[in-house]
Structure formats: C-alpha cells, structure tokens
N, C-alpha and C positions, 0 to 999 in steps of 0.2 A: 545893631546887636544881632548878633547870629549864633543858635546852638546845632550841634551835631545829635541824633538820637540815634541812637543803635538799641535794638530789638531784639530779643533773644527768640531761640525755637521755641518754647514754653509761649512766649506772648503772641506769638504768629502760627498756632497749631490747628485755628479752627480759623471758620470766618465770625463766628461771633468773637475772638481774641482779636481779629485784625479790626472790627468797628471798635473795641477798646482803643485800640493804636491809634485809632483815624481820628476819634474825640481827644485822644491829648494831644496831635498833633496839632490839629486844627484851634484847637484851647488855647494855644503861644505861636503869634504871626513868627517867631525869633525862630520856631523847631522848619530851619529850611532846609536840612540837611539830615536825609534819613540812609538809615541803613541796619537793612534787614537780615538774619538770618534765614536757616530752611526752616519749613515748618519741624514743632518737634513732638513729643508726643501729646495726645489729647486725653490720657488716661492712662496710668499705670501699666495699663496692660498693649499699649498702642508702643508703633515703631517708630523711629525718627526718621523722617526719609531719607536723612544723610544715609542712613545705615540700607535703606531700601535701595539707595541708589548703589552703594558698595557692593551687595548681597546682586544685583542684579546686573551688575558689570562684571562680578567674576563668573557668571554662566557663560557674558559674550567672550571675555577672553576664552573661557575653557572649548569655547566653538558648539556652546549650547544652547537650546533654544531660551529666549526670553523677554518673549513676547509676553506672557501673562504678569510677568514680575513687573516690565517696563506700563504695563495697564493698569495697575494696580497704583504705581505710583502715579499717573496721571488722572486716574479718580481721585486721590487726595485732594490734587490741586483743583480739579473741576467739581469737587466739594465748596472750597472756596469761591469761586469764582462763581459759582449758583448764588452761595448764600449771601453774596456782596451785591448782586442782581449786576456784574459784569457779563459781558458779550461772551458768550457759548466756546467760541471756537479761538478764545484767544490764546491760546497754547496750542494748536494744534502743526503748527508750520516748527514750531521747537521740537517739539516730541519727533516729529520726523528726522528734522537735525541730529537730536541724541542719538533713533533708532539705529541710525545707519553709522554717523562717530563709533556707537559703544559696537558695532557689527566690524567696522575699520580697527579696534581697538586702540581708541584714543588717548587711553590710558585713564589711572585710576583718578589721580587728579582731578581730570576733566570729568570724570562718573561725578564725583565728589562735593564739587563746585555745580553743579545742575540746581541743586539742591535752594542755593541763595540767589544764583540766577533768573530762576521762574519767580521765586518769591520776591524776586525784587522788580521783575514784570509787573506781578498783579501788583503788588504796592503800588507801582508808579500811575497805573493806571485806575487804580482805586483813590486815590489825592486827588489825580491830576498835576503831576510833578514828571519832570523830563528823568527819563528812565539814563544809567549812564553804566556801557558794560565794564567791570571792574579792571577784565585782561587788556583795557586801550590805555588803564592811569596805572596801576601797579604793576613794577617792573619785578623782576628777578635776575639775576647773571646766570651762565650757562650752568653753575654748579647749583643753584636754586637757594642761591642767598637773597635775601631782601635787600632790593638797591634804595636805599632811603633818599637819597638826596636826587635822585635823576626823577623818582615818583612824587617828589615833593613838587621839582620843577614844572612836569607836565600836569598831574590833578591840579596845582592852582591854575593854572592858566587856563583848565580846562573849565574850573567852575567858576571862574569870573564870568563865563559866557553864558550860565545860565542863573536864574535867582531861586529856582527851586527844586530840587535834584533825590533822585533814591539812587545810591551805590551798592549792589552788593556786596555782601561781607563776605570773609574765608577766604578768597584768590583773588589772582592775579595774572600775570605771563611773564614767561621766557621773553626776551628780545626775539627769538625765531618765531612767538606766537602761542608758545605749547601753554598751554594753561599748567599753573602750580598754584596747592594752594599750601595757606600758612597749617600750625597743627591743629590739633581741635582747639575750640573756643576762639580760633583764629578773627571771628566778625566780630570782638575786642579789639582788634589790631586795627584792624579797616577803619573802626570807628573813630581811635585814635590819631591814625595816619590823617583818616579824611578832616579832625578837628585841627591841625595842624597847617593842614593845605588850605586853608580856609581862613586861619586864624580866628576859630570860633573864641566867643566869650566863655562858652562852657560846653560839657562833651557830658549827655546825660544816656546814662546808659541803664533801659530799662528791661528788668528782669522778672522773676515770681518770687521774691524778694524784698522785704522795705529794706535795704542797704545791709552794711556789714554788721554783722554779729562778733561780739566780744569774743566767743567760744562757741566749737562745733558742737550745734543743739542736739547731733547724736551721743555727745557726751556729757554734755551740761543740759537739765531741762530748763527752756526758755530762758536762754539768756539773753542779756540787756543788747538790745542795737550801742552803734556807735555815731554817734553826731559829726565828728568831723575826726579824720584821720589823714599825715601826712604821706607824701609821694617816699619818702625816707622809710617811715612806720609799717606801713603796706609791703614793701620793700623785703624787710625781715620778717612778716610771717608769710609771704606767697613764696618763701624760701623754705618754711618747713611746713609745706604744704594749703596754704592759706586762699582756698580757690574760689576767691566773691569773681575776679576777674582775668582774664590770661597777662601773667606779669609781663610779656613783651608789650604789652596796650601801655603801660607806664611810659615807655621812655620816650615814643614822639611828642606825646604832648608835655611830658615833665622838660623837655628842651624849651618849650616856650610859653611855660608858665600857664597852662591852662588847666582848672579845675575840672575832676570829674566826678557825676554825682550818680551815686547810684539808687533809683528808683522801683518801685514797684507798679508794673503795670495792670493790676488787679486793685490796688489802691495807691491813684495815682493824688489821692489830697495827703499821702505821707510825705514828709521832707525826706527821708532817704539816709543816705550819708554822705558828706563831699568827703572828697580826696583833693588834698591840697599840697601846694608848697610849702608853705608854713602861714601859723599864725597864731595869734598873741592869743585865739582862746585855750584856757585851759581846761585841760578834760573833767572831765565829771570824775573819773577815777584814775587811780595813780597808772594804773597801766592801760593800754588802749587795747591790747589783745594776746591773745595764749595760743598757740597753734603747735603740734609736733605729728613727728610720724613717726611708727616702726620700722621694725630689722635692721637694725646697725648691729656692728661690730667695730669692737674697740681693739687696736694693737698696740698694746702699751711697750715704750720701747723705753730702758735702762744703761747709763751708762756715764759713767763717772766724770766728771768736770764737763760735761755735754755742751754747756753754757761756752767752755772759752775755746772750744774747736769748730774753728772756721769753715760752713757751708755742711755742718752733718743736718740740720734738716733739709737740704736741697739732697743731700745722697739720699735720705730715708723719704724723701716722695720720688725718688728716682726708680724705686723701687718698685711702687707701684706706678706710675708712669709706665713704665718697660712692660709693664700685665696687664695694661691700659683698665684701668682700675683709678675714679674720682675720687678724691678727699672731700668728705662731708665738714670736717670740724677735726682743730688740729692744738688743742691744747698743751701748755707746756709748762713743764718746771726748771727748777737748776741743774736737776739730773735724770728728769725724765719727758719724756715728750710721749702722747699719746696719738693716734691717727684714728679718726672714726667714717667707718667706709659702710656703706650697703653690703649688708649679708651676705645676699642673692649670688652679688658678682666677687664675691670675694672667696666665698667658700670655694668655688672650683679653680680658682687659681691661690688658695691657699699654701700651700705650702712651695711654691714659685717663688710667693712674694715672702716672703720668711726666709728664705735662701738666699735670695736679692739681696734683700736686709740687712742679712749677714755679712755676703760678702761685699757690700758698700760702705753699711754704718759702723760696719764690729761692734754691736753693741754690746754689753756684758750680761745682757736678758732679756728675753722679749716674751709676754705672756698677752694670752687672748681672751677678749670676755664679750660672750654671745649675748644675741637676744634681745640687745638695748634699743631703749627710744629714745630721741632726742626730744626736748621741748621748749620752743621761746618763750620768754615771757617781755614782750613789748609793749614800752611805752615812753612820751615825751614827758610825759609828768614824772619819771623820775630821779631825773637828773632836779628836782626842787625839793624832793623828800629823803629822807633821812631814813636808813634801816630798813631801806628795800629788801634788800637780799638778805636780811636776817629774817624778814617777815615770810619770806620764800621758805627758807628752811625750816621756820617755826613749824610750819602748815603741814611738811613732808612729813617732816618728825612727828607730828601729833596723829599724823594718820600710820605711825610706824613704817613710812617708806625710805626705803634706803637709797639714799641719793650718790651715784657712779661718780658724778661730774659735774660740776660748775661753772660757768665760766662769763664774766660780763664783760661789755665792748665797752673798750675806749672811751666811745662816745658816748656811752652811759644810758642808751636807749634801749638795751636789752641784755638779758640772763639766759643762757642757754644751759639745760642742766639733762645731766644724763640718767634715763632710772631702766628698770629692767623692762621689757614688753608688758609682762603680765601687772606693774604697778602705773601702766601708763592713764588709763580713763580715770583711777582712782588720785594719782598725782594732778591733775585738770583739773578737776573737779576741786580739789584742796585749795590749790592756788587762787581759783574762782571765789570762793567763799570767805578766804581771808580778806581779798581785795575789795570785793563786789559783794559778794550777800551781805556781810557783816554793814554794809553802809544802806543798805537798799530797805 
C-alpha cells in the first residue's frame, strides 16, 4: 500500500509546521510519497514567498537591484533549516543559482517555482527521502499545455527506482527545459499527477482545514464538515466557486479510481473528508454542499416558436463567441432562452453583443438584468428525496427573496438558482437552515 501527501503553504510556513509534517509522515510507513508546497504565511500579517519571490523577480527583470529582496527570502528558508537543526549552508549553492537565473532573466515561472523547489530540498532532507526535481517528470508542450500521458510515462518509471521520494509541487518543464508552472494551488495538481504515476491507494492532501465544509463559514457561521463527497459532487461546486482544492487535481486521479482525503495538518487525529468515486453511503443530509458567486448578468433572449428553428442557440452563443465572451448558464424555455455571462466582461462589449444577437438570432426582444448571483445547491442524496426544489423555494420565500432563475440537471444532483447580489449571503444561508440547522 502507498499514499501520496501533498502539503500546503500554511503547513510548511515555519519549521515548527514542518515537525507537524515529519510526525504524520513518519506515523504511516504507506505516506512514501510527499509533496510540498512553498512555505506560506506564518501570521496574518506575514508574505508567502511565492509572492516574495514574484515581487523580487520583477526588480531583476526591471534591471534593479535585488539583493536585499533575494536575502530576505533566503532568511526564511534558513529560519527553517536552524530550527529543523539541518546543515547551515544547505541552500546556499541554490540561492547562487537563482541570483544569477533571476539576473539572466529566467522568467517569471522559474521566480515562481523556487518557491517548492527549496521547500522540497529541505523536506527531502529533513525525512531523509530522495529529493526528485519536478522539471525532469512533468512535461508541458511548447504552448505550455500539460502533456498528461508522456508525464505519466516518465514519473512512473521514474519512481519505481526509488521507495521513498519528495516532488515538488506547482511546475514542471518545457521539452526545451524552460521551467512552467501550473496556476495557483497548482501543488494540487502535482499531488494528483504524482498519485496517479504511482497508482497510490489514496492521495491525502493536507491542509489548515479538517476537510470540506458544507458552506462558506464567511457566510454560514460554522457549518457542518462533510464526511464523504463524490468526484461528480466536487465537480459542481468548484464550478461555482468551491475552493477546498484546485479542480484540475480531480481529473488524474478520478481516471483511475483513486480516493482523495482531505486532512488537517494542525489536527491530524480528524478524519477529514474523502473524495470519492462513489459509494453506497448515504449523506447525513440531503444535499452535500451550496457554493455560488457574484456579478452575473442575464440576457434574456425572446422569440416566437424558438423551440422549432433549427441551430438558433448556436447563432445566439455565436454571438458572444465572436466578443470572446463565456457562457456561465444557459437556461431555456419554448420561447425564450436566457444566457448568463460575467458582468466584468460583458459590460464593455455590451452592446457588440446585442447587435451580434440581432443580426444572428432576430430575436423579437432581448432585455438585460444586472447584478445576479448564481448559486448550486449539490447533492447525491437528492435524487432519493422528494420536494427538494420546493423545499429550496419555501426557504427563499420565507426570507422574502426573489428568486431570477432556476434550473436543475438532468442528473438530479443539483439546483442552480439565480438571485440578485445584494440577496446573495442571505439566500446561503436560508437554504442552509432548511436542509442543515433544522436537523442539527
């Protein structure tokens, strides 16, 4: 049996956070496969060195001096490496490397990825585990897409040769060498990829968090963890924002069936939450989670027998296509079809795409409504239960919220429903208390 553990900034920020790390890994002969983040911050008022290391590469681009910035981040690390009672000077031949890279202008990237590189130095050397650099297993093509399968081929072969290994998380390389990393929360990815190439039993990914939360506790106070939640489930709310983990870390491992559990590395005797493929328990409550975000905008489009003319929603997102402008949520009727787009990008190409519209779809009206938030409400339990979606709008109603939009999938694992910005934390919160407080 073999697990993957990937380590976030928060639990690698000090060296008293990395002897938390070293007691759970040590605690399970199975955790052979670690993978670190940069350190992140140590206090609210503290920097993440990713961001030290950005801030300190656009002086060398700009042909500035930045020697104090580049010392300051290598105190950090030699904060650690004191307080682990590691060897003095074992960073000291890297830092030379970077000074002179970030002096060449190596690019931002490579500033970037320093960050999990050192950190995965000292790990490796604070275990005692073969250190393994990330840019020799994770490939990218010239346009800096993730090659999946050629990274797949090389890291397994690579880790068959060792039994106990730290890969840094975040990047990777170009076939020419250039370092690229993935986007933030990218050593998700890694730890995914790496649980994949390994065919770990389980990929535990530990955070300052005991696992997923029903609802965002800046909107709900304390709400309830979730015990077990599917690869599907996860799915629809890291789509309206749902950020436990970076939703690209889903798909290597959801290819071959591997569980991922999300832990707390400040209390590491809590079970967490798995992420799963499926499975026959049923949740504690009907839905498994509520997740949305602001600034939508809705373009309601009108237009008589809509229903039986061939390819008018492909003309009306041709529309926006041509003003390079995403569809969020695409609701419809027998005579009208809605389109719900991001505000931001829409407002300035507003009245483009209305003209487009026009001259595509002829529609017979088209009216705009500002301001909206979208919101899921997911879960597997209720395709079992009856009057889901009336028990959604009892809630809205009782708290006199005017509900835009409605709309539930196919597949019967979620309700996406549309309200204004301003009724959005108070809508959360209703749905919350019908499902969840009222049984709690």
């Amino acid at each position: 049996m073999s697990k993957v553990v990937k380590f976030g900034g928060s639990s690698l920020a000090s060296a008293e956070q990395f002897q938390k790390v070293g007691n759970i890994i040590r605690a399970d002969k199975d955790r052979r496969y670690v993978v670190p983040s940069a350190p992140g911050k140590r206090n609210s008022k503290d920097t993440k060195v990713t961001d030290m290391l950005y801030g300190c590469y656009a002086l060398a681009e700009a042909g500035k001096s930045f020697d104090k910035e580049l010392k300051q981040i290598k105190a950090r690390y030699e904060e650690i490496i004191s307080g682990l009672g590691l060897e003095a000077g074992l960073l000291d031949k890297e830092f030379e490397t970077i000074k002179a890279q970030f002096a060449a202008k190596a690019g931002s990237d490579y500033a970037a990825s320093r960050g999990e590189y050192l950190n995965g130095i000292i790990m490796a050397a604070y275990l005692g585990f073969q250190f393994l650099d990330a840019a020799e297993v994770i490939f990218f093509d010239e346009n800096g897409e993730f090659m999946a399968e050629k990274t797949n081929e090389v890291l397994s072969a690579r880790m068959a040769e060792y039994e106990n290994v730290v890969l840094p998380g975040f990047y990777g390389a170009k076939l020419d060498g250039t370092v690229k990393t993935f986007s933030r929360g990218g050593s998700d990815i890694t730890g995914s990829i790496l649980a994949r190439a390994v065919q770990a039993n389980i990929y535990e990914n530990w955070t300052d968090v005991s696992g997923v939360l029903l609802a965002d506790p800046r909107i709900v106070k304390n709400p309830v963890g979730i015990n077990t939640i599917t690869y599907k489930e996860l799915r629809e709310l890291a789509y309206m924002g749902f950020s436990v983990l970076h939703e690209d870390a889903l798909f290597p491992v959801r290819t071959s069936g591997i569980p991922i559990n999300i832990r707390n590395t400040n209390r590491p005797e809590d079970d967490g939450t798995m992420i799963v493929e499926s499975t026959c328990k049923q949740p504690e409550f009907t839905i498994t989670g509520i997740a949305g975000k602001k600034g939508f905008v809705s373009i309601n489009i009108e237009k008589d027998k809509m229903n039986s003319e061939v390819g008018f929603g492909r003309k009306v997102l041709q529309a926006f296509e041509e003003n390079g402008i995403n569809f969020e949520h695409m609701p419809s009727g027998i005579d009208t079809l809605s389109v719900f787009v991001h505000q931001p990008e829409f407002e300035g190409r507003e009245q483009h795409v209305l003209s487009d519209l026009h001259r595509l779809a002829k529609p017979d009206s088209i009216e705009i409504d500002a301001d909206l938030a979208l919101i899921a409400v997911v879960g597997r339990g209720m395709k079992s239960n009856r009057g889901v979606a009336a028990r959604v709008l009892a809630s809205l109603a009782h708290k006199n919220i005017n509900i835009k939009m409605i709309d539930q999938g196919s597949s019967e694992l979620n309700i996406i429903l549309g309200v204004t910005n301003a009724d959005f934390e108070q809508a959360i919160q209703a749905i919350y208390d019908i499902f969840v407080s009222t049984r709690l």
